[in-house]
LODOMAR-68464 format. One line per field, with one value per atom (N, C-alpha, C, CB): x, y, z; residue number from 1. Coordinates in steps of 0.2 Angstrom, whole numbers, plus 5000, padded with zeros to 4 digits. Glycine has a CB too. Layout:
! LODOMAR-68464
xx = (X | ...)
yy = (Y | ...)
zz = (Z | ...)
nr = (NUM | ...)
***
This chain:
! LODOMAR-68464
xx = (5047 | 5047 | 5046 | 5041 | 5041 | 5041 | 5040 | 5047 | 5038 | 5035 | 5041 | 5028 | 5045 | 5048 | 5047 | 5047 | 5053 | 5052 | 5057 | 5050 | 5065 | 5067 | 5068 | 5072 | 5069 | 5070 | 5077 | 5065 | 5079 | 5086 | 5084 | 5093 | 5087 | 5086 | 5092 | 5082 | 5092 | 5099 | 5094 | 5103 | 5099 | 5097 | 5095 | 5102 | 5102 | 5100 | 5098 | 5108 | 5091 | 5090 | 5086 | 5096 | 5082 | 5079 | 5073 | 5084 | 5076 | 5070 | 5070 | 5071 | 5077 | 5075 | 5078 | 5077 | 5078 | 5081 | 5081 | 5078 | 5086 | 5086 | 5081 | 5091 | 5077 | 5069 | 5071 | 5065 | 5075 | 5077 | 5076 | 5081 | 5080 | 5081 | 5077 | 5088 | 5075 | 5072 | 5077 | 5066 | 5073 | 5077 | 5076 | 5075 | 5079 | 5080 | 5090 | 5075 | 5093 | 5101 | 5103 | 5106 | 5108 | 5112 | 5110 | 5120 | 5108 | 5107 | 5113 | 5103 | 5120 | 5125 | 5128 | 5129 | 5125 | 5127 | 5128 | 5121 | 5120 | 5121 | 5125 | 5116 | 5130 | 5135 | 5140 | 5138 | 5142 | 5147 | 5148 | 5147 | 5140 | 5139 | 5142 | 5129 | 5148 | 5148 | 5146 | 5152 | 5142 | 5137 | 5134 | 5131 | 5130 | 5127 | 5131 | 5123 | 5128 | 5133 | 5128 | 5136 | 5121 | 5119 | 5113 | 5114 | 5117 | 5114 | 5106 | 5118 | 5105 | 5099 | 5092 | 5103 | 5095 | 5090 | 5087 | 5091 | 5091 | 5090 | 5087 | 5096 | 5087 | 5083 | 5075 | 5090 | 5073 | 5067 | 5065 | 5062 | 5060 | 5059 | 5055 | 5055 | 5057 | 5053 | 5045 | 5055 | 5043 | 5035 | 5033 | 5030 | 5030 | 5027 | 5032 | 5024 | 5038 | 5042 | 5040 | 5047 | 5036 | 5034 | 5030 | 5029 | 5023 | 5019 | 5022 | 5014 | 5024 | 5028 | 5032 | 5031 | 5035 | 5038 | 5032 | 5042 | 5029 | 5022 | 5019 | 5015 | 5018 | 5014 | 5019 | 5011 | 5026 | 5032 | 5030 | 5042 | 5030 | 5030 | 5024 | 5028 | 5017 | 5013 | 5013 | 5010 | 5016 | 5017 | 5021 | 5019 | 5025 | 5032 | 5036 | 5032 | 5037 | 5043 | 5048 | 5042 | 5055 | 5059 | 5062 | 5068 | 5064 | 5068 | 5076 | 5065 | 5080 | 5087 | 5090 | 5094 | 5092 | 5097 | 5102 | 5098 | 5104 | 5112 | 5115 | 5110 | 5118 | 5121 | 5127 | 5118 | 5128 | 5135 | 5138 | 5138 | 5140 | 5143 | 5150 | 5143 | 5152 | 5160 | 5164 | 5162 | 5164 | 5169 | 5171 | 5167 | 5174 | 5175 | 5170 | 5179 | 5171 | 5166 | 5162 | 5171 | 5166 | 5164 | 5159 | 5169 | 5164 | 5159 | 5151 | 5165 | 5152 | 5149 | 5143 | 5152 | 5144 | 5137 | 5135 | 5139 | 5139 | 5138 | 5129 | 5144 | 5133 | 5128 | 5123 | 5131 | 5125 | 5117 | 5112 | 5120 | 5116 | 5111 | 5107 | 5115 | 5110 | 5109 | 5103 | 5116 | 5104 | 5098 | 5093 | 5100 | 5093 | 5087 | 5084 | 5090 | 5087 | 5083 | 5080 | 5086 | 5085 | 5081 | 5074 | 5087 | 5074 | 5066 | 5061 | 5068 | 5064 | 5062 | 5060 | 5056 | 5064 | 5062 | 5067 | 5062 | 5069 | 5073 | 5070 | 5075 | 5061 | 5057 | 5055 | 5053 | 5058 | 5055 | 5061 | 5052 | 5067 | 5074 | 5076 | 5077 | 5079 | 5081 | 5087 | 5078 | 5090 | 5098 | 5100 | 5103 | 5103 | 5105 | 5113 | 5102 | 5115 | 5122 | 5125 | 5124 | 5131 | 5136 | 5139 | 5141 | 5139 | 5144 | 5149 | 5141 | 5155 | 5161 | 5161 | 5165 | 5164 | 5164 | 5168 | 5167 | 5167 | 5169 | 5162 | 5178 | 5162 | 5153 | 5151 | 5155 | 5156 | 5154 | 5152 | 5157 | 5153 | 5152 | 5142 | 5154 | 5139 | 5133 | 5130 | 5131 | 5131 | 5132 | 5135 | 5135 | 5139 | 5143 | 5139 | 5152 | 5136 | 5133 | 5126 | 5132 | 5123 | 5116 | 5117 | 5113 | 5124 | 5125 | 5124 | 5134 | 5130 | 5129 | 5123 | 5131 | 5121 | 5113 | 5109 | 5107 | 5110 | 5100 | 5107 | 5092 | 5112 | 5115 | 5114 | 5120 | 5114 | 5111 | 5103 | 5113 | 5101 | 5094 | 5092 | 5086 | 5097 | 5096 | 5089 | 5095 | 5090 | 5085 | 5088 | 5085 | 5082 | 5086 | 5088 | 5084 | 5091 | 5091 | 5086 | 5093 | 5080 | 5074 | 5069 | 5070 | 5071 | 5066 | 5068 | 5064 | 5076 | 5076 | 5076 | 5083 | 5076 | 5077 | 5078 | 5070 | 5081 | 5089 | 5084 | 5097 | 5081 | 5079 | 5082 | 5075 | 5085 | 5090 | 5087 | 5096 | 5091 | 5091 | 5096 | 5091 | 5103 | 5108 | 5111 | 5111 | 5111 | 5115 | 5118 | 5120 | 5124 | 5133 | 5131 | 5140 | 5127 | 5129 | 5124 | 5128 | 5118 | 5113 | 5108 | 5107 | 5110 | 5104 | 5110 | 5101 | 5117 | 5122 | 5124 | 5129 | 5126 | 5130 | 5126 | 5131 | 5117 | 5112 | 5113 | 5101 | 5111 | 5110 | 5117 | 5108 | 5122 | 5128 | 5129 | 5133 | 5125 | 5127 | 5119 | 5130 | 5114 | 5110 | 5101 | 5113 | 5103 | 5096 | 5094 | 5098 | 5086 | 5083 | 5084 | 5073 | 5084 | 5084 | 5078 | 5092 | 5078 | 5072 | 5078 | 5064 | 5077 | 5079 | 5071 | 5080 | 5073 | 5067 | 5067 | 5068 | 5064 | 5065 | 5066 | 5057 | 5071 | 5076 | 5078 | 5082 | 5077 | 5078 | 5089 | 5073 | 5091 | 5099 | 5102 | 5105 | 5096 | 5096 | 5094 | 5094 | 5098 | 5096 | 5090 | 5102 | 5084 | 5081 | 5085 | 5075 | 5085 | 5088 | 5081 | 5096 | 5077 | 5073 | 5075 | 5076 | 5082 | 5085 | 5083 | 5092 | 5080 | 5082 | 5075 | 5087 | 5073 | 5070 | 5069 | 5070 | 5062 | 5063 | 5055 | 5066 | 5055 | 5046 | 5045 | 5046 | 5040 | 5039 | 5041 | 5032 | 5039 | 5040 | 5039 | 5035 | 5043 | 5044 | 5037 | 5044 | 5032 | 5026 | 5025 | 5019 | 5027 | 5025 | 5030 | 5026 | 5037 | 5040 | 5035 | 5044 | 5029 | 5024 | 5021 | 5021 | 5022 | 5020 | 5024 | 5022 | 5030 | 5036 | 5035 | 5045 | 5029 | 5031 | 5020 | 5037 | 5023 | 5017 | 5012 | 5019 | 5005 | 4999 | 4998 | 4991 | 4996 | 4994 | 4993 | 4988 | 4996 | 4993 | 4986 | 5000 | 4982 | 4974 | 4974 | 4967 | 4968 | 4969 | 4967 | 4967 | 4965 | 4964 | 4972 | 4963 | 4979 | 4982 | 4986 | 4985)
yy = (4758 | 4765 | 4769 | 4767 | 4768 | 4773 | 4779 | 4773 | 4783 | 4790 | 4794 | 4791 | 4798 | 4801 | 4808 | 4801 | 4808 | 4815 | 4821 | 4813 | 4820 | 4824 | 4823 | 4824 | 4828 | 4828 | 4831 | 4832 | 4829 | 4832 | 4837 | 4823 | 4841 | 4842 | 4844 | 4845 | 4843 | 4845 | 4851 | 4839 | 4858 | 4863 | 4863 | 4867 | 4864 | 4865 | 4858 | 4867 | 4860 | 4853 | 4851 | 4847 | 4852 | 4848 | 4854 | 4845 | 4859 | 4865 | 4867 | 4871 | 4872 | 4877 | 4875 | 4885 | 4876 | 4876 | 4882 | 4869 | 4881 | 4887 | 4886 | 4889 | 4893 | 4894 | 4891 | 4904 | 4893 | 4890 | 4880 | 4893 | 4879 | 4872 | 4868 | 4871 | 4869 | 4866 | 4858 | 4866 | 4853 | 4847 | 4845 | 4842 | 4847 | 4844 | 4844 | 4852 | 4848 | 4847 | 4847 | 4849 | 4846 | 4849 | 4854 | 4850 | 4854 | 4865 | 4869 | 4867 | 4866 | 4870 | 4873 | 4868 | 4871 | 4877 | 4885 | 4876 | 4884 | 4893 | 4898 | 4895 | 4893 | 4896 | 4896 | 4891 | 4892 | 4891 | 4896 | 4883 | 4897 | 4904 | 4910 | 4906 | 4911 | 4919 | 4924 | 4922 | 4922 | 4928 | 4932 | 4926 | 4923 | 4925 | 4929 | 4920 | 4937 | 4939 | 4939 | 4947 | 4937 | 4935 | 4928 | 4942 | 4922 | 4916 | 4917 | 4907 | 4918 | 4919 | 4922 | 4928 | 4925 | 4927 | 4924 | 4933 | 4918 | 4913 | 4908 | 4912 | 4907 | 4901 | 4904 | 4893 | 4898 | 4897 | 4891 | 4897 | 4892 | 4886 | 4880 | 4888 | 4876 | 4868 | 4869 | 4859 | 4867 | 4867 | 4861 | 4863 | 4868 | 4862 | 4862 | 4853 | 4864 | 4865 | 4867 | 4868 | 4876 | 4881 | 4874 | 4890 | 4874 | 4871 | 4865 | 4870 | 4861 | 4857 | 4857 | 4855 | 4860 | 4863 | 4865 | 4871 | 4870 | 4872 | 4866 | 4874 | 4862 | 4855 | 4851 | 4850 | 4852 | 4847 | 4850 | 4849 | 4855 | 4862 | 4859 | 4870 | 4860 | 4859 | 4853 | 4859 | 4847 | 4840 | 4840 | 4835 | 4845 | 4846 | 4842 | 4848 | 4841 | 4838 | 4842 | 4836 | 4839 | 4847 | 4844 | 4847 | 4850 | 4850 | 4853 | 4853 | 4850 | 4855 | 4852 | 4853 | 4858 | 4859 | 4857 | 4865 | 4853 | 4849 | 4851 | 4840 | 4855 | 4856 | 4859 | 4857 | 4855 | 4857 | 4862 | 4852 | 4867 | 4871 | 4871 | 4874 | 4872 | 4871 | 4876 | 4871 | 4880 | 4885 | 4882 | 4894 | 4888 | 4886 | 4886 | 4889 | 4881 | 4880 | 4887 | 4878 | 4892 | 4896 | 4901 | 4898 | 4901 | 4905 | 4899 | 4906 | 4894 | 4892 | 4891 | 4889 | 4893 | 4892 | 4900 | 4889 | 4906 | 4909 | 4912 | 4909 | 4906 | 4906 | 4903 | 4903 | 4898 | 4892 | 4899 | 4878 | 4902 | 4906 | 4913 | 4908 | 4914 | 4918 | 4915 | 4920 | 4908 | 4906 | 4904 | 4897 | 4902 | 4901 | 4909 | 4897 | 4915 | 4919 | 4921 | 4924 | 4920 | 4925 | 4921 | 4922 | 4916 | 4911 | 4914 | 4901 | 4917 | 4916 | 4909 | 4921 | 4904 | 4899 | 4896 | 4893 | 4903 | 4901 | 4897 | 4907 | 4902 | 4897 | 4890 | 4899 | 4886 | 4881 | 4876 | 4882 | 4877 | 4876 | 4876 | 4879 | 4869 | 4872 | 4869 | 4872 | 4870 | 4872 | 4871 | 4866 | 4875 | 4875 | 4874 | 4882 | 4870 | 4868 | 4866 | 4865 | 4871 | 4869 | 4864 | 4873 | 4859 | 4855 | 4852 | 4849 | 4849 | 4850 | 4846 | 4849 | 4848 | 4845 | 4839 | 4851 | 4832 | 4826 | 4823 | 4824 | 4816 | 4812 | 4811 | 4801 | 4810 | 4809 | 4811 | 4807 | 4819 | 4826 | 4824 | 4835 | 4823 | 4823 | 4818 | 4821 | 4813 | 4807 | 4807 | 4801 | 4812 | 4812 | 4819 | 4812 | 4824 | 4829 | 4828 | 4834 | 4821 | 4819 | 4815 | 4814 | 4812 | 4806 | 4813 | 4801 | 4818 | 4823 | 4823 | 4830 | 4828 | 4832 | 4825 | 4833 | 4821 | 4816 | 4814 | 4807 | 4814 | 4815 | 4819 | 4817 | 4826 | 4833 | 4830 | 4840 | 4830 | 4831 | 4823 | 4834 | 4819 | 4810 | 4808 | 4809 | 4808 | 4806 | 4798 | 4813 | 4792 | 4788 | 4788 | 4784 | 4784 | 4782 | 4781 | 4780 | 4778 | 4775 | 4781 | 4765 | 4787 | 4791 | 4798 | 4792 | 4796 | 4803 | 4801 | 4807 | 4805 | 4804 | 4811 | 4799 | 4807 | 4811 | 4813 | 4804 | 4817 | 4821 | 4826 | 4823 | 4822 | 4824 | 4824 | 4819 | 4827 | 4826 | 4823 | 4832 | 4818 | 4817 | 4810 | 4821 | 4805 | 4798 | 4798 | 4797 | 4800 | 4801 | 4805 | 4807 | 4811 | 4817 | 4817 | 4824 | 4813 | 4816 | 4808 | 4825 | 4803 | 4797 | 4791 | 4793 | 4792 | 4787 | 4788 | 4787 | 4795 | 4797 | 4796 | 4806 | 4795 | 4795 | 4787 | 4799 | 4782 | 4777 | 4772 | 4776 | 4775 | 4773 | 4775 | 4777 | 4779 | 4781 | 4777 | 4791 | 4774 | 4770 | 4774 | 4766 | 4777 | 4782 | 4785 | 4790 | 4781 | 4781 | 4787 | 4779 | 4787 | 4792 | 4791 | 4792 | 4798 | 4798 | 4803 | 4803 | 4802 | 4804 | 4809 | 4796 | 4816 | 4819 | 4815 | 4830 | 4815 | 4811 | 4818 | 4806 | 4817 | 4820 | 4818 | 4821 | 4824 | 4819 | 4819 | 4824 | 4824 | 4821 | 4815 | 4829 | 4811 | 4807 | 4800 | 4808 | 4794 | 4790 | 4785 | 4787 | 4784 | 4780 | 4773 | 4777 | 4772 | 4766 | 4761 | 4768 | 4758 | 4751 | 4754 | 4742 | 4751 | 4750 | 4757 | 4748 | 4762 | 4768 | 4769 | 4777 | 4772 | 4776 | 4783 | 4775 | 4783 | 4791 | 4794 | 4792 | 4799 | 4802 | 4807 | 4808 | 4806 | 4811 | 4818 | 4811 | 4821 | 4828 | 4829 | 4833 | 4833 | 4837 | 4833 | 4847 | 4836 | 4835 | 4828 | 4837 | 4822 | 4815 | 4811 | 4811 | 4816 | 4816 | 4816 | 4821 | 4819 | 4815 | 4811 | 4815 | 4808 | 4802 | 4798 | 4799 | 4800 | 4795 | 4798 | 4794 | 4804 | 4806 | 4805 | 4815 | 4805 | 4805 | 4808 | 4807 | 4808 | 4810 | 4817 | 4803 | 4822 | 4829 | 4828 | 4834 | 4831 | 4829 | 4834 | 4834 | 4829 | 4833 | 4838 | 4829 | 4842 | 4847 | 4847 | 4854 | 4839 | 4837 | 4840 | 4828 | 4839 | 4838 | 4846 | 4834)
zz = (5196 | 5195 | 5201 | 5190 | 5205 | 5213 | 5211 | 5219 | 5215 | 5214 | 5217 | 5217 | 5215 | 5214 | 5219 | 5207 | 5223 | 5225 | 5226 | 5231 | 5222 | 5219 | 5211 | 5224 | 5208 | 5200 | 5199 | 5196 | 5195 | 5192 | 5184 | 5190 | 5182 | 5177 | 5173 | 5177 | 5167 | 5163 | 5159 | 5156 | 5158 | 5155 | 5150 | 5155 | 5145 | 5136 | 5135 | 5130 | 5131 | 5126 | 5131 | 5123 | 5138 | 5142 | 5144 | 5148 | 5149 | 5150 | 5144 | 5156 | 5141 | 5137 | 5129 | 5141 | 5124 | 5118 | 5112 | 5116 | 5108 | 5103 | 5101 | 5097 | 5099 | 5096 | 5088 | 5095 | 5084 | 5080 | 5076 | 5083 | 5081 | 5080 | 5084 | 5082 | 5091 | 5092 | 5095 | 5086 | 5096 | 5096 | 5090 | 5100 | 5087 | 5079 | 5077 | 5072 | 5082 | 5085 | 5089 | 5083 | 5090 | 5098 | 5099 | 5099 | 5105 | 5107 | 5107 | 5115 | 5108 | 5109 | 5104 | 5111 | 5099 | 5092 | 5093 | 5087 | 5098 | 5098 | 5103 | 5100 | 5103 | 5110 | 5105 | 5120 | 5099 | 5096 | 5090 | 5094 | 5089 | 5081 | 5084 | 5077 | 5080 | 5083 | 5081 | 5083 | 5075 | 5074 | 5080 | 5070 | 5086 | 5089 | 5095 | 5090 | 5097 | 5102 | 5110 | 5099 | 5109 | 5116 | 5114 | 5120 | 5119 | 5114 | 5118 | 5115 | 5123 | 5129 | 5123 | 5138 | 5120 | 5116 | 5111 | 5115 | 5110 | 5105 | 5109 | 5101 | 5115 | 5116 | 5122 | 5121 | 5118 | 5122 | 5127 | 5119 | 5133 | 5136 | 5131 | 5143 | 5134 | 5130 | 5130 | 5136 | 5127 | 5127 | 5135 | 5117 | 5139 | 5145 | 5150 | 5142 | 5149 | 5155 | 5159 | 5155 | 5159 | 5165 | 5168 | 5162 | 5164 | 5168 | 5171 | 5164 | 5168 | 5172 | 5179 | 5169 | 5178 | 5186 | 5191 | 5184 | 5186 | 5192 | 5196 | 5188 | 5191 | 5194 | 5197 | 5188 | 5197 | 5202 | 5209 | 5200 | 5209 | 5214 | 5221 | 5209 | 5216 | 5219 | 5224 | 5214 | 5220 | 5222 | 5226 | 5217 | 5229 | 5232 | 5234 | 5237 | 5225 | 5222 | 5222 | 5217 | 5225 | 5227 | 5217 | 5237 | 5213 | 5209 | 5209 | 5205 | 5204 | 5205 | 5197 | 5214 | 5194 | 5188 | 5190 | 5185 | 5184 | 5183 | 5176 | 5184 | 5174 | 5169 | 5166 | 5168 | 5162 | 5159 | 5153 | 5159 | 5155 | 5152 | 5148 | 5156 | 5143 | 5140 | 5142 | 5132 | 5149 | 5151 | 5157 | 5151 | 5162 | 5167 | 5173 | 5167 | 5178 | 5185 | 5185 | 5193 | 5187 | 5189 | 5186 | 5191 | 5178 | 5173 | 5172 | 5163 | 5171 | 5170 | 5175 | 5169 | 5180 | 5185 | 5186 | 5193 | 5184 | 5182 | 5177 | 5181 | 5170 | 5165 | 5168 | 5159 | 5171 | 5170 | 5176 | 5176 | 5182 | 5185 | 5180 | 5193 | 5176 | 5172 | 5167 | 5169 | 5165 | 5159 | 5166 | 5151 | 5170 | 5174 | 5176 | 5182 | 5179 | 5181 | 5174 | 5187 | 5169 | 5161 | 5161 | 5151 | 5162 | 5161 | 5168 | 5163 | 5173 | 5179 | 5180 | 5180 | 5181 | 5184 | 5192 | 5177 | 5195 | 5201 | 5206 | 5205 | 5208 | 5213 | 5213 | 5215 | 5206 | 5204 | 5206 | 5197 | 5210 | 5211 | 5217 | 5207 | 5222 | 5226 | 5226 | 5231 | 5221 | 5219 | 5211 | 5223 | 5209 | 5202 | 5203 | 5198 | 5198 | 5197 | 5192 | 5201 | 5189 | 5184 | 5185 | 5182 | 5182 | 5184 | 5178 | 5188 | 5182 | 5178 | 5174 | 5179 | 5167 | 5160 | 5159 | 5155 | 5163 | 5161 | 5166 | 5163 | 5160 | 5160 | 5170 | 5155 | 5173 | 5177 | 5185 | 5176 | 5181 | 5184 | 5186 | 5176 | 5184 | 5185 | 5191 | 5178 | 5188 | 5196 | 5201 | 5194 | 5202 | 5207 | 5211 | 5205 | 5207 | 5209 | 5212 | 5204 | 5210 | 5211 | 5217 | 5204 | 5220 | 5225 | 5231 | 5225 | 5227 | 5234 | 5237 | 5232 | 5231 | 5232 | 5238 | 5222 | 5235 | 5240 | 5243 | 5234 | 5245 | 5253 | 5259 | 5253 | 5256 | 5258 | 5259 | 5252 | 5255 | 5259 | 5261 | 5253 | 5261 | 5265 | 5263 | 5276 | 5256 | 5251 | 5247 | 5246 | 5247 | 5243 | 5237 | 5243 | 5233 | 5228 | 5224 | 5227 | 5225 | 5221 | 5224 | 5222 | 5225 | 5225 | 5222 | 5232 | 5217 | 5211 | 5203 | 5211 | 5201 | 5195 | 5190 | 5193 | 5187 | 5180 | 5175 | 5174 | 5172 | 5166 | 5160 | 5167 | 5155 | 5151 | 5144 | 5152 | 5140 | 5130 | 5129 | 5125 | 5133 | 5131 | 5135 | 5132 | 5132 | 5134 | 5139 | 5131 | 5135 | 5138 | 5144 | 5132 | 5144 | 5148 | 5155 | 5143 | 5153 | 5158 | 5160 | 5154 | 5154 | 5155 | 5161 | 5145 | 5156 | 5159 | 5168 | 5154 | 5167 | 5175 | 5181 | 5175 | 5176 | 5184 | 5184 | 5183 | 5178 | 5180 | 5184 | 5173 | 5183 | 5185 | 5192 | 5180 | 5196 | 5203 | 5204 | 5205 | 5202 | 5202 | 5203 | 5207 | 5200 | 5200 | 5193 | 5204 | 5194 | 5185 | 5181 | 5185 | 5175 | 5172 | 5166 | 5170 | 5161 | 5159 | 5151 | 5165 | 5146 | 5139 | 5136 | 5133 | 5135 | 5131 | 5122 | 5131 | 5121 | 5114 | 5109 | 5112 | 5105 | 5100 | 5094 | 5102 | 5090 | 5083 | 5083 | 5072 | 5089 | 5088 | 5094 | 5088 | 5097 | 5101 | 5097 | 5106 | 5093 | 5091 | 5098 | 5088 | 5092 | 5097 | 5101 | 5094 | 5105 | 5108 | 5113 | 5113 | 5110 | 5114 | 5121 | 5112 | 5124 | 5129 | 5136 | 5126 | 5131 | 5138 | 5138 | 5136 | 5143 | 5144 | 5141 | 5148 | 5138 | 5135 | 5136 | 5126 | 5134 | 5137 | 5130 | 5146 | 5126 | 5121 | 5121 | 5120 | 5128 | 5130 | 5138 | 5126 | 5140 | 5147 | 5151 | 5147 | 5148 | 5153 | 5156 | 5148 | 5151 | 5153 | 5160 | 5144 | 5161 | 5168 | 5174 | 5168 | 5173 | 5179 | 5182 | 5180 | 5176 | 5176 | 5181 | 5169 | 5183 | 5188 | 5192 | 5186 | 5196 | 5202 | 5205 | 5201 | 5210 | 5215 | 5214 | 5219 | 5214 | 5210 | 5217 | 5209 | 5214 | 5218 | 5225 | 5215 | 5228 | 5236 | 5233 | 5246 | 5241 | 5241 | 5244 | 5244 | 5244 | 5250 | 5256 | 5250 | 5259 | 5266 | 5269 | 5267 | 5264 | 5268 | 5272 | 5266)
nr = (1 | 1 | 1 | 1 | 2 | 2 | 2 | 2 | 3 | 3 | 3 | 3 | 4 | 4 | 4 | 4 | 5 | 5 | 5 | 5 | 6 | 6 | 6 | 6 | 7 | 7 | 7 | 7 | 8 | 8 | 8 | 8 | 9 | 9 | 9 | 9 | 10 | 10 | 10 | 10 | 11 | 11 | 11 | 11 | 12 | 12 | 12 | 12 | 13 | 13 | 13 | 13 | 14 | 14 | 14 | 14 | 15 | 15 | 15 | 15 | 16 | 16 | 16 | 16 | 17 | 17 | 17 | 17 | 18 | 18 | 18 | 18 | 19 | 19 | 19 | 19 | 20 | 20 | 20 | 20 | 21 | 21 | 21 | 21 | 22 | 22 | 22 | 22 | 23 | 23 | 23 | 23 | 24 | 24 | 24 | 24 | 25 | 25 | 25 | 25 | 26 | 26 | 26 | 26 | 27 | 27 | 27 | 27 | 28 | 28 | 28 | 28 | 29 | 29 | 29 | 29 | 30 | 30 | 30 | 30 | 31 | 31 | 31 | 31 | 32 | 32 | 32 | 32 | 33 | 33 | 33 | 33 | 34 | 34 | 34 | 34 | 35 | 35 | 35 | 35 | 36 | 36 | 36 | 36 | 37 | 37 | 37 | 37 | 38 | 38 | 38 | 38 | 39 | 39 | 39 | 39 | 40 | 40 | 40 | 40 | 41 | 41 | 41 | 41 | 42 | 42 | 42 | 42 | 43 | 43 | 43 | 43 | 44 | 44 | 44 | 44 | 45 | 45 | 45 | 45 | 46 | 46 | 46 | 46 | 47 | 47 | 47 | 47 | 48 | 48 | 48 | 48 | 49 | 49 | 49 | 49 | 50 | 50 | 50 | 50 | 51 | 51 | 51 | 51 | 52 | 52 | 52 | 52 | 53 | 53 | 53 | 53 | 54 | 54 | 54 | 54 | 55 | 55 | 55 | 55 | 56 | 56 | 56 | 56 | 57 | 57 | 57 | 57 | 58 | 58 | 58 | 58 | 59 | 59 | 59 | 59 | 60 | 60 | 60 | 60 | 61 | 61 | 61 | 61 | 62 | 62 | 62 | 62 | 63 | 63 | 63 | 63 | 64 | 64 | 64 | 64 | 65 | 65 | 65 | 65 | 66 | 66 | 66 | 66 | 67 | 67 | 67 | 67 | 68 | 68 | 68 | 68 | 69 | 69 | 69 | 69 | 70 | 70 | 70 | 70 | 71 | 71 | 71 | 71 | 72 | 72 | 72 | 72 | 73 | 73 | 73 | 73 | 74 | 74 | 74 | 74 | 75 | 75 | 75 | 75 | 76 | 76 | 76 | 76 | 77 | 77 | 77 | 77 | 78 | 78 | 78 | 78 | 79 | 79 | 79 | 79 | 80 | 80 | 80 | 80 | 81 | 81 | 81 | 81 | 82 | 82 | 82 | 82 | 83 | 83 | 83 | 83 | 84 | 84 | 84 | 84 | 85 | 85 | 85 | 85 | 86 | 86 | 86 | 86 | 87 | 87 | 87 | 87 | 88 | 88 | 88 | 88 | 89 | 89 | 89 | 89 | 90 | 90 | 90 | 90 | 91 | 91 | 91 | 91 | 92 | 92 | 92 | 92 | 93 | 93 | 93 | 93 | 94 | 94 | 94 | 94 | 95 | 95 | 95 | 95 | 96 | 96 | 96 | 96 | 97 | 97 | 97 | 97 | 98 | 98 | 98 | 98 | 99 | 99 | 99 | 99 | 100 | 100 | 100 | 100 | 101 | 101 | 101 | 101 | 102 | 102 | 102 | 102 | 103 | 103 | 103 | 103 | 104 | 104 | 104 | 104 | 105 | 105 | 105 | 105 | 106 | 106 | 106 | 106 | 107 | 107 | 107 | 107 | 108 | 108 | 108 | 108 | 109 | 109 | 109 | 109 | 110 | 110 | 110 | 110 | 111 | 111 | 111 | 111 | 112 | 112 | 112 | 112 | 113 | 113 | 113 | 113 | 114 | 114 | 114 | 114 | 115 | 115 | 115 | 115 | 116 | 116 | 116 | 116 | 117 | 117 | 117 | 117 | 118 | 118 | 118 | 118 | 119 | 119 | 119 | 119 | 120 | 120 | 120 | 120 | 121 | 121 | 121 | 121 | 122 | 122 | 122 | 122 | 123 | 123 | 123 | 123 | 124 | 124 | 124 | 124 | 125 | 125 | 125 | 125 | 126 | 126 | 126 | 126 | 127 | 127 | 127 | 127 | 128 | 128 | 128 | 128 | 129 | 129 | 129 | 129 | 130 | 130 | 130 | 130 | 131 | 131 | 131 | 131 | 132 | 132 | 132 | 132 | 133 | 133 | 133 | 133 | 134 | 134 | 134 | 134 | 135 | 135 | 135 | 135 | 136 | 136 | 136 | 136 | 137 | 137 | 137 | 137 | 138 | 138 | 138 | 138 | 139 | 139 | 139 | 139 | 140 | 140 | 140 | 140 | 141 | 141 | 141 | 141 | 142 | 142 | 142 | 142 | 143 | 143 | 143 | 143 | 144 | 144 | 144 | 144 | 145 | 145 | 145 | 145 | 146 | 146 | 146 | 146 | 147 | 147 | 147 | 147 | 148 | 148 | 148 | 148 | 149 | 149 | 149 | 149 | 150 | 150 | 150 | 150 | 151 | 151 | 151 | 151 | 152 | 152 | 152 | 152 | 153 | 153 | 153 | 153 | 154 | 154 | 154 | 154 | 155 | 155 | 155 | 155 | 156 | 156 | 156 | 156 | 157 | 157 | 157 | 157 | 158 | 158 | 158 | 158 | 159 | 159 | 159 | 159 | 160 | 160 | 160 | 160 | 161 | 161 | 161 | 161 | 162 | 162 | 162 | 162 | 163 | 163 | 163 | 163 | 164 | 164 | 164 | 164 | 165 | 165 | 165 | 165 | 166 | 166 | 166 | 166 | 167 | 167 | 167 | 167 | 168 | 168 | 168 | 168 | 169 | 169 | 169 | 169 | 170 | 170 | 170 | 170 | 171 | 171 | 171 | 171 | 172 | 172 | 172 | 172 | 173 | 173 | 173 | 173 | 174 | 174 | 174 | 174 | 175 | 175 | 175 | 175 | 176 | 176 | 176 | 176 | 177 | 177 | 177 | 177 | 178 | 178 | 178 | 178 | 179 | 179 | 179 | 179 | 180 | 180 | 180 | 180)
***
């Protein structure tokens, strides 16, 4: 496992989800209802995200969002900087990014990133609510991944998954002290 010193994170279904539903479905329902005419106001962060981050932060664990949107690049990074600052969670990020809508958009964004900072592979890790989208892409470019557990994610033995956000500490380095 090794202690971890960058995180990845997928958006919907991972930090923040509809207040509504919860993980109980896909979170993208609420981009799809056209009742809904501002979905931002239909979701909320995950229980233990904020704090969670706090505690990445502390550990200085660098974090960065990885997530995908159904519009275009552009609009799309647009949104995802839009649901990060609605949370205020910008300083908990040192990079947020849309990435593009086929599976393998994620892995190829995560090789970049721990290129850029000449970071290894057995020192990140993928945190997702989704297989296809956020568990496979990391494992495939060889970097562990972590499943929030969902009742629209069939359990699978085979993956890794974590009850809720908070138990991703588990995979990372215990609080520096303040000797240092």
């Amino acid at each position: 496992m090794g202690h971890k010193k960058i995180i990845f994170f997928d958006g919907d279904g991972t930090l923040w989800f509809p207040k509504k539903t919860k993980h109980t479905i896909k979170p993208h329902w609420v981009y799809k209802d056209s009742s809904i005419k501002n979905p931002l106001e239909h979701l909320v962060l995950v229980p233990g995200a904020l704090k969670t981050l706090q505690e990445l932060q502390k550990r200085k664990i660098l974090c960065v969002v990885l997530s995908t949107h159904p519009t275009s690049l552009a609009n799309a990074q647009k949104v995802l900087e839009k649901k990060v600052s609605y949370f205020k969670l910008q300083k908990y990020f040192i990079e947020i990014y849309a990435t593009e809508e086929y599976l393998e958009s994620k892995g190829e964004h995560i090789s970049s990133i721990l290129s850029k900072y000449k970071m290894p592979k057995a020192s990140a890790l993928m945190v997702g609510d989704n297989y296809s989208w956020d568990y496979k892409p990391a494992k495939k470019v060889g970097v562990e991944a972590v499943l929030i557990e969902s009742d629209y994610m069939k359990k699978d033995k085979r993956l890794t998954t974590v009850r809720n956000i908070e138990n991703i500490l588990d995979f990372c380095n215990p609080r520096a002290s303040n000797s240092e």
